[in-house]
C-alpha positions in Angstrom: -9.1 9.8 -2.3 -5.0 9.9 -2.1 -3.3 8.1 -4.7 -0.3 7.0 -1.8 0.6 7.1 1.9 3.3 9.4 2.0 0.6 12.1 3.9 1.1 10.0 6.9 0.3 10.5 9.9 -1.8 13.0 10.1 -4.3 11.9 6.8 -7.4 12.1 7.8 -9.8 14.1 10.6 -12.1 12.1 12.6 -14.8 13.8 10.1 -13.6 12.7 6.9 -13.1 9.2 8.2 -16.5 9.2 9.6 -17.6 9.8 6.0 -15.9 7.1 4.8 -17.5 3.4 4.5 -16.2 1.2 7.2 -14.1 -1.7 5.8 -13.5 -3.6 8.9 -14.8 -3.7 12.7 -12.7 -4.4 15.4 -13.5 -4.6 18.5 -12.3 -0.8 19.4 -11.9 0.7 16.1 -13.6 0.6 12.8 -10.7 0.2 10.1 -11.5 3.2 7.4 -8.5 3.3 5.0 -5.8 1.1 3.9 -2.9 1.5 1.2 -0.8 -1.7 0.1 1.3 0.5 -1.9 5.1 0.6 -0.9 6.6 4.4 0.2 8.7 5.7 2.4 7.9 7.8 5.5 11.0 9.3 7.5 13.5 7.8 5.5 11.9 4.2 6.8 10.4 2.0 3.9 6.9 0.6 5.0 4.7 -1.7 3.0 1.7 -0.5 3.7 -0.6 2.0 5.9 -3.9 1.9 8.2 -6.2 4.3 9.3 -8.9 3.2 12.3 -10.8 5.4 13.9 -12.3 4.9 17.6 -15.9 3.2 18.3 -15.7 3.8 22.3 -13.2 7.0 21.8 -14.4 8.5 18.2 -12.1 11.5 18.4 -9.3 9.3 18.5 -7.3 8.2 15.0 -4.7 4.9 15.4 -2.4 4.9 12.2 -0.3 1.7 11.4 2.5 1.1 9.2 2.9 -3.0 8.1 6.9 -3.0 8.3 8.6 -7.0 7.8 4.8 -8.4 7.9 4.0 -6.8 11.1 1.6 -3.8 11.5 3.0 -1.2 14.0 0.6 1.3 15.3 3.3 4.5 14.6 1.3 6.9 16.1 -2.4 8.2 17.6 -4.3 11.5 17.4 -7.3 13.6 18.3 -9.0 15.0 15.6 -12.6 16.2 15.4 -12.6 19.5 12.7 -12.5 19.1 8.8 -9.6 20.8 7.6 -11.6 23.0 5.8 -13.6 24.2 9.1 -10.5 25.1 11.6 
């Protein structure tokens, strides 16, 4: 498992989050990784990372960044391969 965030944003594939135990379940999105740990992405400093994968759109990968107590959804992407299958 990484150790920190600073991987961001493109962490995970859709099959290595599937893999993963589900630690919360929204309503679109099963929440599959988080990281409190503070790190710096793009010269910003965040204070902590999520990784949700889609229920109704399971290709699609929603990563937040908590900046100032808010979580900001910094960017989205498709991703069905392992990295180790191209």
């Amino acid at each position: 498992m990484l150790k920190r965030a600073q991987t961001i944003p493109h962490l995970f594939t859709a099959t290595e989050l599937e893999a993963l135990p589900t630690i919360t379940v929204g309503q679109a999105d099963d929440l599959k990784f988080e990281d409190y740990e503070t790190f710096r992405h793009n010269g910003t400093e965040y204070d902590g990372v999520r990784v949700w994968l889609g229920n109704t759109e399971p290709e699609k990968i929603f990563v937040e960044y908590l900046r100032d107590g808010r979580w900001i959804v910094l960017t989205t992407y498709n991703s069905r391969r392992s990295r180790a299958n191209p």
